[in-house]
N, C-alpha and C positions, 0 to 999 in steps of 0.2 A: 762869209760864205756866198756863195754864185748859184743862182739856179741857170742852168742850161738847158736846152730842150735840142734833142739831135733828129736828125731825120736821113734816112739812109737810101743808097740803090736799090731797089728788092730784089737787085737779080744779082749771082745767082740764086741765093737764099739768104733771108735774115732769120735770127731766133724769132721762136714764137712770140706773139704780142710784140714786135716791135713794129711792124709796117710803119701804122699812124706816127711812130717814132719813140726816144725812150728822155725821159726826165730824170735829171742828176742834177743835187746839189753838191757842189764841192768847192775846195779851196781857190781853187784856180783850173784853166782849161786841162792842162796835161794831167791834175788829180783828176778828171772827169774824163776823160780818156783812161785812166789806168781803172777806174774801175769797172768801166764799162766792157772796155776788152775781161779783165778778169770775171769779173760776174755774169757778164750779157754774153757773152763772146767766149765763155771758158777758157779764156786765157787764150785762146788762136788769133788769129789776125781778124779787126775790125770788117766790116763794111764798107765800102763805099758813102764816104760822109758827105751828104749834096747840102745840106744848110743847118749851120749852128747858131742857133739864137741866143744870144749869152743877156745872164738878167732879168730873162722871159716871166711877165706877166702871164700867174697861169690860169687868169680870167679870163684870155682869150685862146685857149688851148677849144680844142673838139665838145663841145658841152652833152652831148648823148653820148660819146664813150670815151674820151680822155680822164675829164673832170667828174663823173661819179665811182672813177678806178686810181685815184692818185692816192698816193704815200704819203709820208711826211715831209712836203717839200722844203718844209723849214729846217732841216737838219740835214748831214751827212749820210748819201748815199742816192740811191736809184729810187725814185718814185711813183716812174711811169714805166714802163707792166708793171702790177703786181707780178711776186713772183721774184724779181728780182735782188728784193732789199738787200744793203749791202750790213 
């Protein structure tokens, strides 16, 4: 498993809780794409994707609001919003 951490355009609009960006673990990048489109994205077309950190230590993520709102990053699926788990 991979943890990724994605970070998007904000314009025109992102889903809610995504700005600071959204956390997925998955098998590889295109599994982390498919869920993010399906669960973040309800299935429509992504964001604008400006930087993907693949592997991402999530010791250095936002310490006032990234890291006291994360998931289970050790497992499969979305862990940054809450809200999204897959």
């Amino acid at each position: 498993m991979i943890r990724y951490w994605f970070e998007f355009k904000n314009y025109p609009k992102v889903p809610p809780g995504t700005r600071m960006g959204c956390g997925v673990t998955a098998f590889d990048y295109e599994d982390a794409l498919a869920m993010l489109k399906e669960k973040v994205f309800n299935g429509g077309n992504l964001a604008h994707i400006i930087c993907t950190k693949e592997n991402i230590d999530i010791s250095t993520l936002d310490a006032n609001h990234v890291l006291p709102n994360i998931g289970l990053a050790n497992k499969r699926g979305i862990w940054f919003p809450p809200g999204y788990d897959y």
